[in-house]
ZAVO-329997 format. One line per 8 residues: for each residue y, z, x of C-alpha. Coordinates in pm, 1 decimal, decimal comma. Layout:
REM residues N
Y Z X  ... $
//
This chain:
REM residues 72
17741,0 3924,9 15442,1  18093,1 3772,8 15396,5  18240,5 3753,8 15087,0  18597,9 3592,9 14966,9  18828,1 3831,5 14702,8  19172,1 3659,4 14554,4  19401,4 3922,0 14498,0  19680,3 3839,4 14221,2 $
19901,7 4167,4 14302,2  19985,6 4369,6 14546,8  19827,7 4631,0 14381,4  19484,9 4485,6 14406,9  19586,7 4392,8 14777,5  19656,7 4774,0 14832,8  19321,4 4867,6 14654,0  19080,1 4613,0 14797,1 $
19168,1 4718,0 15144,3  19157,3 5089,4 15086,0  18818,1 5001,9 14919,5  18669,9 4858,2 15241,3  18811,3 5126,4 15412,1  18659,8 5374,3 15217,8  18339,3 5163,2 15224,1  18355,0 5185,9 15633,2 $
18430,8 5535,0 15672,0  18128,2 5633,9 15426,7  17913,3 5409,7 15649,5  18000,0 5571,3 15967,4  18014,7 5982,1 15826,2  17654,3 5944,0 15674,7  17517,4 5739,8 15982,8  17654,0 6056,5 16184,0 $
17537,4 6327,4 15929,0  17259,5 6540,3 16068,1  16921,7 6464,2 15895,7  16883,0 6706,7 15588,0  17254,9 6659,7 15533,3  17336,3 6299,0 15463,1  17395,8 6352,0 15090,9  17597,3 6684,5 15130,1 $
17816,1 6487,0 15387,3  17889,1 6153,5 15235,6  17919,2 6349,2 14863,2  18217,8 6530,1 15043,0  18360,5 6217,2 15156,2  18310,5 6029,5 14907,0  18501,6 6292,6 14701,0  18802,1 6285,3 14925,0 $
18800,2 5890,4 14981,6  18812,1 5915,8 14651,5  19076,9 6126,1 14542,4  19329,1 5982,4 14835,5  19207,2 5609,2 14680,1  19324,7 5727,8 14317,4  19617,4 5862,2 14431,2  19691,1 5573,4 14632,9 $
19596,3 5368,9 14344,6  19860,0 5553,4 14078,3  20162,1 5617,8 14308,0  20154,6 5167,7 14372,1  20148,9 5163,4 14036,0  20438,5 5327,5 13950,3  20609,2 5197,4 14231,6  20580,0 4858,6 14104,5 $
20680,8 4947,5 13729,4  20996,8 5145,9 13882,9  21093,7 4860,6 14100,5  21046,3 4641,5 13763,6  21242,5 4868,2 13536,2  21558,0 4853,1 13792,8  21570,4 4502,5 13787,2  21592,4 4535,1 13426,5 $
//
């Protein structure tokens, strides 16, 4: 399935591809969980996909509103 996403930032940019990556990597770490452990494994990653997409997600952020404030 192929889908087309307009980004208006660069935020959203950063976001939408860390998505998909995050969206990939879950794909392939519960395909190659054991049987019995699929949910154990991809809750784990999806915590830490999770937590590194957040963080990603705040530090753009307040990149962007520093870089705004010094051309102010």
């Amino acid at each position: 399935m192929e889908r087309t996403v307009t980004v208006r930032t660069e935020l959203e940019s950063i976001l939408v591809e860390q998505a998909l990556a995050m969206a990939r990597e879950l794909e392939a770490v519960t395909d190659a969980a054991p049987d019995g452990q699929v949910l154990a494994v991809g809750e784990l990653a999806a915590v830490r996909l999770g937590r590194e997409l957040t963080r990603l997600a705040l530090e753009s952020a307040l990149q962007q509103q520093a870089q705004a404030a010094e051309k102010n």
